[in-house]
N, CA, C and O atoms as a Tripos MOL2 file, in Angstrom:
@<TRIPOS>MOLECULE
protein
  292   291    73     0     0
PROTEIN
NO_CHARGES

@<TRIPOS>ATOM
      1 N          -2.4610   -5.5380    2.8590 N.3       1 UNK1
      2 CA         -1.8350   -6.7450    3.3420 C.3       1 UNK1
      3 C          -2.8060   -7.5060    4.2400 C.2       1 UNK1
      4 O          -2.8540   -8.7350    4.2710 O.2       1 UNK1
      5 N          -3.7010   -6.5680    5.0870 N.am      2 UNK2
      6 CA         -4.5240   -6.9310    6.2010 C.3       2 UNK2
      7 C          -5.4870   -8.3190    5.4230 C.2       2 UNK2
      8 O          -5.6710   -9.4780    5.7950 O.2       2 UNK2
      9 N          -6.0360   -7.4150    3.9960 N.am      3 UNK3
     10 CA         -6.8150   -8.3260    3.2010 C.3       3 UNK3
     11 C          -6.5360   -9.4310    2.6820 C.2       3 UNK3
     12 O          -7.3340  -10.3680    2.7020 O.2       3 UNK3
     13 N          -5.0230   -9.5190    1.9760 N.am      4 UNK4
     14 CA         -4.4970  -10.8440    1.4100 C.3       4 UNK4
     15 C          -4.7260  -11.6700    2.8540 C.2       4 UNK4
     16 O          -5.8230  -12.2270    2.8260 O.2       4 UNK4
     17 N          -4.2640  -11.8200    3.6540 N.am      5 UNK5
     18 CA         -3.8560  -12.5240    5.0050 C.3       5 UNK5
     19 C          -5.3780  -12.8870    5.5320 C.2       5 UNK5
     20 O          -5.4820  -14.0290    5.9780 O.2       5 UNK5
     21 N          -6.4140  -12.1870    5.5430 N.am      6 UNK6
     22 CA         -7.3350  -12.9130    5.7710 C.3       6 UNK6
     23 C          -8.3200  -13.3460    5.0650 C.2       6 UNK6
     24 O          -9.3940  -13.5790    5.6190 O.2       6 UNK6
     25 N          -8.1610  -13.5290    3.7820 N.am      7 UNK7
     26 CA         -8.7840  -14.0610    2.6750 C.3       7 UNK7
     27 C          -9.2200  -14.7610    2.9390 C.2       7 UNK7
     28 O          -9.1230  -15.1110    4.1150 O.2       7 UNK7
     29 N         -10.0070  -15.4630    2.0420 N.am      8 UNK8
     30 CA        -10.8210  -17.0910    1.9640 C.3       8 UNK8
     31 C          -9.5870  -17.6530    0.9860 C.2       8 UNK8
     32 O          -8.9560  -16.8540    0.2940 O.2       8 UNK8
     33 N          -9.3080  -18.9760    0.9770 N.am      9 UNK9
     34 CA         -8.2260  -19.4600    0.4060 C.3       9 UNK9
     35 C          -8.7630  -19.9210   -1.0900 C.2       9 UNK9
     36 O          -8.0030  -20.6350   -1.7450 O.2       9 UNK9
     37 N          -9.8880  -19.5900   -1.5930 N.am     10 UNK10
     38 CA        -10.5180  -19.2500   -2.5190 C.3      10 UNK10
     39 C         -10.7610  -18.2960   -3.6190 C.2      10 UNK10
     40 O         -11.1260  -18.4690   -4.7820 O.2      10 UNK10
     41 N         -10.3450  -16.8420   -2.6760 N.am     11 UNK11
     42 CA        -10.3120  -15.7370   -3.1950 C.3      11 UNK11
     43 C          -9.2680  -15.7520   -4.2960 C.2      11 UNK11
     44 O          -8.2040  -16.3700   -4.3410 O.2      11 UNK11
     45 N          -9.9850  -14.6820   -5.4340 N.am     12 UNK12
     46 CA         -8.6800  -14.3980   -6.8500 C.3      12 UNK12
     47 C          -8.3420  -13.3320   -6.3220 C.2      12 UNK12
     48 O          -9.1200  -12.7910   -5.5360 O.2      12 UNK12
     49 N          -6.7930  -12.6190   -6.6920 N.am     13 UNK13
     50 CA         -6.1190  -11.4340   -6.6390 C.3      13 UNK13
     51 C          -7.2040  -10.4220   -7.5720 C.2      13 UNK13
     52 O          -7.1530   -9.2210   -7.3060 O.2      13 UNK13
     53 N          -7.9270  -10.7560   -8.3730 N.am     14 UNK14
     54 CA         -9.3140   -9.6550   -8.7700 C.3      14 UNK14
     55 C          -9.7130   -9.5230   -7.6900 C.2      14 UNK14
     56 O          -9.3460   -8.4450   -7.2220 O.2      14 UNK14
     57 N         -10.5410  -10.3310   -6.7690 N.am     15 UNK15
     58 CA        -11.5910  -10.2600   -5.7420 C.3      15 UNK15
     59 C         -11.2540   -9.2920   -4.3210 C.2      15 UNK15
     60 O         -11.9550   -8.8520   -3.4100 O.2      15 UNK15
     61 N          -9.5220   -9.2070   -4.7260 N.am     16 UNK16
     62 CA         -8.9670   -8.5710   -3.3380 C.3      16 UNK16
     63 C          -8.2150   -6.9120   -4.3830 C.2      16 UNK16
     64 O          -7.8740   -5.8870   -3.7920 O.2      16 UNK16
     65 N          -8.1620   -7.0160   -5.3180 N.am     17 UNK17
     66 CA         -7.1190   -5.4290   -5.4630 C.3      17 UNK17
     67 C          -8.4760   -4.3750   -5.2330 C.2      17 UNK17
     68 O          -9.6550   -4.6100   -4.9700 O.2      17 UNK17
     69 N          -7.8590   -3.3540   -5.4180 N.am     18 UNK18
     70 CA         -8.4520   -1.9690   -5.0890 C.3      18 UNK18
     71 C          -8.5280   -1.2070   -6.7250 C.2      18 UNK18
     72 O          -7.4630   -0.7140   -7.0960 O.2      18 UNK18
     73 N          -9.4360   -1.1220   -7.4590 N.am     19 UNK19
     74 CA         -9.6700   -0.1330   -8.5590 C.3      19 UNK19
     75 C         -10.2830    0.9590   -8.4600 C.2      19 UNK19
     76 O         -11.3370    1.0250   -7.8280 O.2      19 UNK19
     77 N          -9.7240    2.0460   -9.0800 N.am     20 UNK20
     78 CA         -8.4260    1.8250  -10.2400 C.3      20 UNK20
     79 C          -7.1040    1.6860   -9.3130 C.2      20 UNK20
     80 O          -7.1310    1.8330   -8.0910 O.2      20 UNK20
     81 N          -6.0060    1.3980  -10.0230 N.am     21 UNK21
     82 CA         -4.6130    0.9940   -8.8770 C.3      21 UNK21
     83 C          -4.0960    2.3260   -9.1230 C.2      21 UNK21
     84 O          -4.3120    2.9710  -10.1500 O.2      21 UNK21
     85 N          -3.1350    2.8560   -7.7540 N.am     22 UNK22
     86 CA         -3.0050    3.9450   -7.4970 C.3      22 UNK22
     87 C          -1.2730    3.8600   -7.7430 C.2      22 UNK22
     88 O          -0.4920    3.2800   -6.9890 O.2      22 UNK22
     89 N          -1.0600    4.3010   -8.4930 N.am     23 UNK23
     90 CA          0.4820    4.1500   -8.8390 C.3      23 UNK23
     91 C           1.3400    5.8160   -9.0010 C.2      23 UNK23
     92 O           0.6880    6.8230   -9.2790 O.2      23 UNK23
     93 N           2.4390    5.8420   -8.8370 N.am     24 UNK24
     94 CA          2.8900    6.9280   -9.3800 C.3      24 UNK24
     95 C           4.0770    6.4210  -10.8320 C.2      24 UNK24
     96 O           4.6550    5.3540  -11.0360 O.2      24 UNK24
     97 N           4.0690    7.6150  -11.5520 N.am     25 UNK25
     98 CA          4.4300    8.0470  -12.4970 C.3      25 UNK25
     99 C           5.9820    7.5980  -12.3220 C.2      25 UNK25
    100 O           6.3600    7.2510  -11.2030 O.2      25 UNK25
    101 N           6.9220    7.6020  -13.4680 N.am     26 UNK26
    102 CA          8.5570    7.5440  -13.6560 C.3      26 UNK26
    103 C           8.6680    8.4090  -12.9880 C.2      26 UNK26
    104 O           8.9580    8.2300  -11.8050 O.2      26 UNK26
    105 N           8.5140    9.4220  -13.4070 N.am     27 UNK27
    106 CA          8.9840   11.3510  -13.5110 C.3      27 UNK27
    107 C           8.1320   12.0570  -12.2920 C.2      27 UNK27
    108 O           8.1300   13.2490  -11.9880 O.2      27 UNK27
    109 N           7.4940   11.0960  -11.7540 N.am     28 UNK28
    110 CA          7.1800   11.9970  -10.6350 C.3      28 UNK28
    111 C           7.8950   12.8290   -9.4750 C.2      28 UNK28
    112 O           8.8890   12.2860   -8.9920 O.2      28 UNK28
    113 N           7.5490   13.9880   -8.9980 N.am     29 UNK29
    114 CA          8.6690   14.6920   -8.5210 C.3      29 UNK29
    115 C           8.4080   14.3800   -6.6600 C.2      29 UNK29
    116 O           7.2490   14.4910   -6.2590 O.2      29 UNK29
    117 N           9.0500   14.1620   -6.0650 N.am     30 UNK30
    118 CA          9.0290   14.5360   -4.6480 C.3      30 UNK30
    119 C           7.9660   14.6590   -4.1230 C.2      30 UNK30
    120 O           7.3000   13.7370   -3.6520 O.2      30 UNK30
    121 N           7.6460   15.9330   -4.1440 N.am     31 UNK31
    122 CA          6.2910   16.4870   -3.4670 C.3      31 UNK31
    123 C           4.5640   16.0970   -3.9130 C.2      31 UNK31
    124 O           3.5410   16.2270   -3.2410 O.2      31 UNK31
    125 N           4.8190   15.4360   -5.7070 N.am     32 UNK32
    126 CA          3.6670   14.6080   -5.9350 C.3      32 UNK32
    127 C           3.5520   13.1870   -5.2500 C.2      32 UNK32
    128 O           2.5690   12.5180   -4.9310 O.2      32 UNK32
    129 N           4.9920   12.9560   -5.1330 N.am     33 UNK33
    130 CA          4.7560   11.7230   -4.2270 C.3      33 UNK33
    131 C           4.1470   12.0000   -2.9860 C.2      33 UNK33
    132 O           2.9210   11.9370   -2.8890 O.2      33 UNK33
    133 N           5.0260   12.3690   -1.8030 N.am     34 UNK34
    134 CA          4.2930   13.2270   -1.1910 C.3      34 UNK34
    135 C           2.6780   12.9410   -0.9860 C.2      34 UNK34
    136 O           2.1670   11.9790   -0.4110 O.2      34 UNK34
    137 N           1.8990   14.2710   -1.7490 N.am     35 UNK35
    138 CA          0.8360   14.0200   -1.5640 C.3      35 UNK35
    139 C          -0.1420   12.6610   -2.2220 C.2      35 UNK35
    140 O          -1.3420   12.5070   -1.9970 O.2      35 UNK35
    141 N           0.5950   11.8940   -2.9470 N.am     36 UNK36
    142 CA         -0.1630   10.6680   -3.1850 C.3      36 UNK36
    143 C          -0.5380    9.5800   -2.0300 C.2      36 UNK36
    144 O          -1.5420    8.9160   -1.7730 O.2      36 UNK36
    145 N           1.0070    9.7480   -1.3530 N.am     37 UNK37
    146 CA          0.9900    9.0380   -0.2550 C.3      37 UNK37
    147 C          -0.1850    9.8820    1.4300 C.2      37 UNK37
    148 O          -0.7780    9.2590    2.3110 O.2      37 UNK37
    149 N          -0.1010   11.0290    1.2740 N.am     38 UNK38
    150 CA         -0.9350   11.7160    2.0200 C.3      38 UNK38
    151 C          -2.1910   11.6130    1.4270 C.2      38 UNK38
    152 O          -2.7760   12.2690    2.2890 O.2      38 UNK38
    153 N          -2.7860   11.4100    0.8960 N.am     39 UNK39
    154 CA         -4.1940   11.2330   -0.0330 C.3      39 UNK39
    155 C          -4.6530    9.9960    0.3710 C.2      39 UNK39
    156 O          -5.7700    9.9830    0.8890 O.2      39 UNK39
    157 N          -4.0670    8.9690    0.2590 N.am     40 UNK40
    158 CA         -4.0230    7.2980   -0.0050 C.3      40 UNK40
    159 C          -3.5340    6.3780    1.8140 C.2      40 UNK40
    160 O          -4.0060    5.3090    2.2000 O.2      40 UNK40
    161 N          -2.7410    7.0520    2.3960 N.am     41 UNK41
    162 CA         -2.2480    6.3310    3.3950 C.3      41 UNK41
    163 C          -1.7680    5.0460    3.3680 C.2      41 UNK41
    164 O          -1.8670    4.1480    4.2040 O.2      41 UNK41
    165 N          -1.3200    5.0720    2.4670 N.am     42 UNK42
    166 CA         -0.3300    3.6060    1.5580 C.3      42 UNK42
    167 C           1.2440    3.6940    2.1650 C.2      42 UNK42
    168 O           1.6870    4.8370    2.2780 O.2      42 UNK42
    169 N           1.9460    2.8050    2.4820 N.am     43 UNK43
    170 CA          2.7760    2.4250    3.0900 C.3      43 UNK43
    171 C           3.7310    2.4290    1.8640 C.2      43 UNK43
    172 O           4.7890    2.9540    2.2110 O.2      43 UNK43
    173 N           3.7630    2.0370    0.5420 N.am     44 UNK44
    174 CA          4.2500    2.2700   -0.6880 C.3      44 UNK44
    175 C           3.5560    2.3440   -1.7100 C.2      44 UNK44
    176 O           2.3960    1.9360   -1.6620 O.2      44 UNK44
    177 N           3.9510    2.7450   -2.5930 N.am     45 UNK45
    178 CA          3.6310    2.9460   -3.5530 C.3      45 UNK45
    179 C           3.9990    2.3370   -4.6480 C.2      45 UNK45
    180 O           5.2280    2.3830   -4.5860 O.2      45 UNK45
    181 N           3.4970    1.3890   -6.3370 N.am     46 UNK46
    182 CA          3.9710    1.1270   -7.3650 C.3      46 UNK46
    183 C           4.6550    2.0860   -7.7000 C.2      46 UNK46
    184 O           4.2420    3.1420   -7.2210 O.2      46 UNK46
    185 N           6.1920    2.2330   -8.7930 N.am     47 UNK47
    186 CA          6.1900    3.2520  -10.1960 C.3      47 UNK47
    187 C           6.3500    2.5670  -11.0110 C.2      47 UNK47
    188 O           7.2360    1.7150  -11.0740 O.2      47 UNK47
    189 N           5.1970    2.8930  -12.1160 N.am     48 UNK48
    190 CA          5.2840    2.5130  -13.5080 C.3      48 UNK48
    191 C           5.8050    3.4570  -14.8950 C.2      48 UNK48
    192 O           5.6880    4.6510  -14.6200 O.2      48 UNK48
    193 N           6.2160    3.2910  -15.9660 N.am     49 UNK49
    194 CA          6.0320    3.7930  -16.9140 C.3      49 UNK49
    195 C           5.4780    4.5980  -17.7410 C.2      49 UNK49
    196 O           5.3840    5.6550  -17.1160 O.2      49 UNK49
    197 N           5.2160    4.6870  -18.3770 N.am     50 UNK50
    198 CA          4.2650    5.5010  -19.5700 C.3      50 UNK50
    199 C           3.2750    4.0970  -19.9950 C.2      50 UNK50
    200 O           2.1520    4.0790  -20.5000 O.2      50 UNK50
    201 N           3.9610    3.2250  -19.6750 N.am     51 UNK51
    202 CA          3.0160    1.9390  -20.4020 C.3      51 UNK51
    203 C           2.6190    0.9070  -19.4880 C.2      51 UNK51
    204 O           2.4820   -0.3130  -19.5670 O.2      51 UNK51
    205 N           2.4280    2.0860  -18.2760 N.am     52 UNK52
    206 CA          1.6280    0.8230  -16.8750 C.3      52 UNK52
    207 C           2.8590   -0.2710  -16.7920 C.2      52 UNK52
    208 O           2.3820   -1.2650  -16.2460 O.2      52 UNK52
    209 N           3.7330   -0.4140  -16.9910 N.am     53 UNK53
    210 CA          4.7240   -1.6500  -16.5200 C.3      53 UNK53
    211 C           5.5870   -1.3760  -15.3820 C.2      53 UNK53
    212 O           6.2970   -0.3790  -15.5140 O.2      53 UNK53
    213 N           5.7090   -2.1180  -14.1440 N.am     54 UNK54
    214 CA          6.1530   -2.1440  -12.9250 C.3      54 UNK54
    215 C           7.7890   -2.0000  -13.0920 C.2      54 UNK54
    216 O           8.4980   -2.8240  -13.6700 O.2      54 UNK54
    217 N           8.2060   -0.8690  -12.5090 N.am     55 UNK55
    218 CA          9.3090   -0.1400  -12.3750 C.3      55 UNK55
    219 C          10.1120   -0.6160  -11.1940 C.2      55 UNK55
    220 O          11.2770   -0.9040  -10.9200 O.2      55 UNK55
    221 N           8.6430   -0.5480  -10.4910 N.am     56 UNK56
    222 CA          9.3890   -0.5590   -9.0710 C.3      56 UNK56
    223 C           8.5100   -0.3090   -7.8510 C.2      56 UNK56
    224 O           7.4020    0.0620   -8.2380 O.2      56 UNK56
    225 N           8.6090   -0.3900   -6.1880 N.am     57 UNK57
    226 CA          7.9710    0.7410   -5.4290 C.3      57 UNK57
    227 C           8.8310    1.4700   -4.6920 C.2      57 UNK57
    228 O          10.0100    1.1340   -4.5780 O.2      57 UNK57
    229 N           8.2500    2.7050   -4.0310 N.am     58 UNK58
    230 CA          8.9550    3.7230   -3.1940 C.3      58 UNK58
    231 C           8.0090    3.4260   -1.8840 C.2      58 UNK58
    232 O           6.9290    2.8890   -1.6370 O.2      58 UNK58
    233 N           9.0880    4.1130   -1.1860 N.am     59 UNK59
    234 CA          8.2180    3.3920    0.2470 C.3      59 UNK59
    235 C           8.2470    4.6040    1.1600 C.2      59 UNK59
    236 O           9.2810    5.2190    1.4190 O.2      59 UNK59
    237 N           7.0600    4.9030    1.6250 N.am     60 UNK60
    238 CA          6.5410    6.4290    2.4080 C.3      60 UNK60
    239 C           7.2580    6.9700    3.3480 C.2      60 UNK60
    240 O           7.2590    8.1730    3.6120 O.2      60 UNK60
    241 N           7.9990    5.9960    3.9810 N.am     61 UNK61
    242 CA          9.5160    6.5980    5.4310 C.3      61 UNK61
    243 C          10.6980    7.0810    3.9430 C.2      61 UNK61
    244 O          11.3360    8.1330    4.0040 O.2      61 UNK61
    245 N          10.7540    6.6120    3.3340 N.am     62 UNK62
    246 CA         11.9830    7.0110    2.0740 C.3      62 UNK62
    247 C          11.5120    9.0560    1.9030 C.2      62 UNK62
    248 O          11.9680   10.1250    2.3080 O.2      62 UNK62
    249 N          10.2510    8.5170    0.9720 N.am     63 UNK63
    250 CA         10.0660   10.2780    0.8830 C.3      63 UNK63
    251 C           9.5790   11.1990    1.9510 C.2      63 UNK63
    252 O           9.5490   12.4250    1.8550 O.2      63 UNK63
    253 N           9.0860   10.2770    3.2870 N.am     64 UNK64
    254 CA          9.1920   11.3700    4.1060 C.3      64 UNK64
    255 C          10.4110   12.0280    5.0390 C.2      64 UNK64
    256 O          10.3780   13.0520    5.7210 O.2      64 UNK64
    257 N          11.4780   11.0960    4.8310 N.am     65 UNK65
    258 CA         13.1520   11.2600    5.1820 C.3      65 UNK65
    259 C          13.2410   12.4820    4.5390 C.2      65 UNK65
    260 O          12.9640   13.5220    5.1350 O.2      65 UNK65
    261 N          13.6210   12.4640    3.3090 N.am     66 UNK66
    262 CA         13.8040   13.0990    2.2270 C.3      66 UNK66
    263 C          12.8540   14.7850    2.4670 C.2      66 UNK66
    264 O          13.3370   15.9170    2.4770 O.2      66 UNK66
    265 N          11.9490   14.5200    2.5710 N.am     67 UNK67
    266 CA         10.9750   15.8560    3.1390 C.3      67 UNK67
    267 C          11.4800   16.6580    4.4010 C.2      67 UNK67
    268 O          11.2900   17.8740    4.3990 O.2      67 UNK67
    269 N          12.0580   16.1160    5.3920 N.am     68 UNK68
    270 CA         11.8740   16.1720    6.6390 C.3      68 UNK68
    271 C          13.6820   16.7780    6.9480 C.2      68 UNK68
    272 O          14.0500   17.4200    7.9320 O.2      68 UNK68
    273 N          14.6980   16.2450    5.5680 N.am     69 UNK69
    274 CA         16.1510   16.6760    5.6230 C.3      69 UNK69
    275 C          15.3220   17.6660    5.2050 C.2      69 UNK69
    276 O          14.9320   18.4520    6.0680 O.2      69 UNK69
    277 N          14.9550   17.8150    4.0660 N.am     70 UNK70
    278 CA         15.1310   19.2530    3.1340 C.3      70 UNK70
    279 C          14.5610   20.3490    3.8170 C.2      70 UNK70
    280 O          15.0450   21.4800    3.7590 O.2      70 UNK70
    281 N          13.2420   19.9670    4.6600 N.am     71 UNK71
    282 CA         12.7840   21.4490    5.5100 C.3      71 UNK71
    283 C          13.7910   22.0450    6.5150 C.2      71 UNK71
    284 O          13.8900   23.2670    6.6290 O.2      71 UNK71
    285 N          14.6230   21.0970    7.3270 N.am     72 UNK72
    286 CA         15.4860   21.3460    7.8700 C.3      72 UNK72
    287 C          16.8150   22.1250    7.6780 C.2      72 UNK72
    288 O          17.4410   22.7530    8.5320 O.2      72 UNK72
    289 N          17.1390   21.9220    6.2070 N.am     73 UNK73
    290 CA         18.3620   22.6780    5.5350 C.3      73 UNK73
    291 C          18.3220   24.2810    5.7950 C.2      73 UNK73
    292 O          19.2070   25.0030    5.3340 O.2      73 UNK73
@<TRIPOS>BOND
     1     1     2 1
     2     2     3 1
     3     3     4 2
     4     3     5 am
     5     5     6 1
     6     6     7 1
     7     7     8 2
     8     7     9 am
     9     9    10 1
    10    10    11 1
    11    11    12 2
    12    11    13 am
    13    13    14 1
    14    14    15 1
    15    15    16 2
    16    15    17 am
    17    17    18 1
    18    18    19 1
    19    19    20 2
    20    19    21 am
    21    21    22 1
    22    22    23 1
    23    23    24 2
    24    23    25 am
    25    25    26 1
    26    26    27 1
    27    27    28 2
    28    27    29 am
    29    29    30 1
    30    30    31 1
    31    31    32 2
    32    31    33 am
    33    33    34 1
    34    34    35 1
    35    35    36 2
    36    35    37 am
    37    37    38 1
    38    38    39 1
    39    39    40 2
    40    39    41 am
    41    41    42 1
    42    42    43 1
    43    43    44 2
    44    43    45 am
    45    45    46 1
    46    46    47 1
    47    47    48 2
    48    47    49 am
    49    49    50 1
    50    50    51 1
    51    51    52 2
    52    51    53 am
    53    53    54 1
    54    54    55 1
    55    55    56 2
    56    55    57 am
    57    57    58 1
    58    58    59 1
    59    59    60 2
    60    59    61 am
    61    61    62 1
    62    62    63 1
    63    63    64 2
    64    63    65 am
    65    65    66 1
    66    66    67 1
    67    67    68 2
    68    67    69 am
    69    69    70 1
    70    70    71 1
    71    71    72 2
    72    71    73 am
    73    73    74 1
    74    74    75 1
    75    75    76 2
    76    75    77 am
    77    77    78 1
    78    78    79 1
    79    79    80 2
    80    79    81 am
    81    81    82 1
    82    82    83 1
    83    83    84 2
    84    83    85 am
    85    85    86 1
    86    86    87 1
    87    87    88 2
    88    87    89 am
    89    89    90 1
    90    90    91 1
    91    91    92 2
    92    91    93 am
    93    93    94 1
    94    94    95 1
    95    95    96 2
    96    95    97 am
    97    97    98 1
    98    98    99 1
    99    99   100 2
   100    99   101 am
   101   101   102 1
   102   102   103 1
   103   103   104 2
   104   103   105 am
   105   105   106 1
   106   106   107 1
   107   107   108 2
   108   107   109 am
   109   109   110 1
   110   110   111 1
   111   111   112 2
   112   111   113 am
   113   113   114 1
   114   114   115 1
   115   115   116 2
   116   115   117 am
   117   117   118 1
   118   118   119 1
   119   119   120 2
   120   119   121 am
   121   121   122 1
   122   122   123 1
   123   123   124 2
   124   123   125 am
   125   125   126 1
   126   126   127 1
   127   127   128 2
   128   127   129 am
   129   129   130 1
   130   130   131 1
   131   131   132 2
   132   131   133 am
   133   133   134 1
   134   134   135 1
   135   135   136 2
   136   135   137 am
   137   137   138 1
   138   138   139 1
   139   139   140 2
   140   139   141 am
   141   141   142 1
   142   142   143 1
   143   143   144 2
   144   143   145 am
   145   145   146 1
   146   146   147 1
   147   147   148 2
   148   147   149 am
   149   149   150 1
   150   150   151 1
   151   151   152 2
   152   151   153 am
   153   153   154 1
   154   154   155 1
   155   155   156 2
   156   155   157 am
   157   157   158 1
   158   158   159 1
   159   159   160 2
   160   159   161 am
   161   161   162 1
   162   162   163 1
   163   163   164 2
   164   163   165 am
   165   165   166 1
   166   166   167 1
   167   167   168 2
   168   167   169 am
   169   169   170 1
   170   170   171 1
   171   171   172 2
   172   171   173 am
   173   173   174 1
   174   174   175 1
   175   175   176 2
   176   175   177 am
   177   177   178 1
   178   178   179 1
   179   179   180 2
   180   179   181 am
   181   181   182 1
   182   182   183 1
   183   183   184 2
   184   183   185 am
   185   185   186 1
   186   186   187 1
   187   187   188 2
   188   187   189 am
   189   189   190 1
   190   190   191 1
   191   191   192 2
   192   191   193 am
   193   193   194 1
   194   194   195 1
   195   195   196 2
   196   195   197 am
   197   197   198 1
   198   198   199 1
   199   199   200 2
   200   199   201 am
   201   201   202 1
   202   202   203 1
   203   203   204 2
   204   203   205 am
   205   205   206 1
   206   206   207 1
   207   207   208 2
   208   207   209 am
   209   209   210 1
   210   210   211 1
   211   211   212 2
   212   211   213 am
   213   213   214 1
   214   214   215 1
   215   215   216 2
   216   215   217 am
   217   217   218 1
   218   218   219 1
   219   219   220 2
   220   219   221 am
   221   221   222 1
   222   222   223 1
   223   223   224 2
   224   223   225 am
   225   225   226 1
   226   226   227 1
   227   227   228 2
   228   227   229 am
   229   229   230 1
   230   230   231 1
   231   231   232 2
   232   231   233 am
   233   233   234 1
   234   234   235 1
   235   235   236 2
   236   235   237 am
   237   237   238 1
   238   238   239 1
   239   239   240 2
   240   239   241 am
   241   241   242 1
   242   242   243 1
   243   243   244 2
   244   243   245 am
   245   245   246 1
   246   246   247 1
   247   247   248 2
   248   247   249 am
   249   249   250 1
   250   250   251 1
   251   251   252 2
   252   251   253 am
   253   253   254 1
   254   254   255 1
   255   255   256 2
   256   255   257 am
   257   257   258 1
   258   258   259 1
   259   259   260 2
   260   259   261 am
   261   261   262 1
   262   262   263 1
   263   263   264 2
   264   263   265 am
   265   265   266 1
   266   266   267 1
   267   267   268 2
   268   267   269 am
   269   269   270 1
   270   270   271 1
   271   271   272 2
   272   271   273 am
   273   273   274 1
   274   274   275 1
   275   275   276 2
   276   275   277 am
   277   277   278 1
   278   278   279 1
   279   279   280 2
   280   279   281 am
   281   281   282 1
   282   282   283 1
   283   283   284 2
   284   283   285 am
   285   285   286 1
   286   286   287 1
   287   287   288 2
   288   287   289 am
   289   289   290 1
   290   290   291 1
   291   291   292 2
@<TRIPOS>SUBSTRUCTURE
     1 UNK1         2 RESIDUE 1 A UNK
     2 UNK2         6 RESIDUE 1 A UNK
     3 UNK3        10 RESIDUE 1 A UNK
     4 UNK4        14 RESIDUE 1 A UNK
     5 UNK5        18 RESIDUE 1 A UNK
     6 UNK6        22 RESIDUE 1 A UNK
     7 UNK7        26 RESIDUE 1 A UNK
     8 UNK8        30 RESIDUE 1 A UNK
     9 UNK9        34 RESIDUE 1 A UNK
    10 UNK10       38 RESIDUE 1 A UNK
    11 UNK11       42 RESIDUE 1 A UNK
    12 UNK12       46 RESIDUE 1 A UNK
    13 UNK13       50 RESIDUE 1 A UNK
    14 UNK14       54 RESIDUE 1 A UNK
    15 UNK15       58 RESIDUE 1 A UNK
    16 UNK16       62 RESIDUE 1 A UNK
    17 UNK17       66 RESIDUE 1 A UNK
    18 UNK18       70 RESIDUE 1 A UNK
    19 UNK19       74 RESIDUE 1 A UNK
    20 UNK20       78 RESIDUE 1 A UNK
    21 UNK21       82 RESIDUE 1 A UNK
    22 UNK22       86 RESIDUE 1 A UNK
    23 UNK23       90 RESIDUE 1 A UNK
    24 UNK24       94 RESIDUE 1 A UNK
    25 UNK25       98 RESIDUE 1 A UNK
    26 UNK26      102 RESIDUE 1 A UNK
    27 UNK27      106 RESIDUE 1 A UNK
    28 UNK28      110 RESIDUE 1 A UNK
    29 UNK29      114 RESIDUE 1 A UNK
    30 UNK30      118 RESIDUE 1 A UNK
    31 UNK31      122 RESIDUE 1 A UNK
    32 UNK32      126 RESIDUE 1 A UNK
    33 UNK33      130 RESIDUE 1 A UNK
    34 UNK34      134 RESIDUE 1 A UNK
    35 UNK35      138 RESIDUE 1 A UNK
    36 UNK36      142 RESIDUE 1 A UNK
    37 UNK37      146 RESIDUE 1 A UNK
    38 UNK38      150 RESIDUE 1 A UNK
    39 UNK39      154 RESIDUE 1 A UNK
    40 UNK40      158 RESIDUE 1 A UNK
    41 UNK41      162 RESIDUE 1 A UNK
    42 UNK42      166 RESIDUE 1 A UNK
    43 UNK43      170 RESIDUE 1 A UNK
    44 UNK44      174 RESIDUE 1 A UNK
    45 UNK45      178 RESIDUE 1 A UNK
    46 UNK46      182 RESIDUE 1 A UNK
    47 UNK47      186 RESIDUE 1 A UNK
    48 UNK48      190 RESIDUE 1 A UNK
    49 UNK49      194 RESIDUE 1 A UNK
    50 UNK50      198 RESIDUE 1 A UNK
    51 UNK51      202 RESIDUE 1 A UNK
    52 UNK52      206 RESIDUE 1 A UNK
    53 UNK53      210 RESIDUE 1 A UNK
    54 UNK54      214 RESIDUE 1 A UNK
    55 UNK55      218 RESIDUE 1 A UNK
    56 UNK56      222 RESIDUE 1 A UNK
    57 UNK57      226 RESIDUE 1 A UNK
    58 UNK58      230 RESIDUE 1 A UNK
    59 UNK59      234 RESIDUE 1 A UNK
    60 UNK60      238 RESIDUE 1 A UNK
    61 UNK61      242 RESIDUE 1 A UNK
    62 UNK62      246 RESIDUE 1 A UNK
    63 UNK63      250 RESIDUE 1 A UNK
    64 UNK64      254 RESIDUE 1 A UNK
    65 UNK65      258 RESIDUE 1 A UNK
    66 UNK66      262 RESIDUE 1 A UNK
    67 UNK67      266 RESIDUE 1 A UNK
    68 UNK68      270 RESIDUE 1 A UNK
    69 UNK69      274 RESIDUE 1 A UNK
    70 UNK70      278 RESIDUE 1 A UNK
    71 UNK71      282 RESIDUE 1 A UNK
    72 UNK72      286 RESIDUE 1 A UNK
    73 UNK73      290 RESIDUE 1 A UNK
């Protein structure tokens, strides 16, 4: 976000993404999320498909809620 915001008002969305894009899977489970987000330090994450098409994102306080009930149980 830091980058869009201080762009040159020139810049293409090529000149600013990050390759390759770091997405998770449909079917990804919990704990791969998890460590994608621990790997990456991304605030959310894309999910795509089987065919790279935007699903959706998950957002890193969501699965670390979710982490943080379940150790507790």
């Amino acid at each position: 976000m830091r980058d869009l915001v201080l762009a040159a008002d020139e810049a293409t969305m090529g000149d600013l993404m990050t390759a390759p894009v770091v997405a998770a899977e449909q079917d990804d489970m919990r704990d791969d999320l998890a460590e994608l987000f621990a790997k990456y330090h991304f605030r959310m994450l894309p999910i795509v498909d089987d065919k790279d098409h935007l699903l959706g994102v998950i957002h890193y306080h969501d699965i670390m809620r979710g982490l943080v009930t379940r150790a507790r149980t």
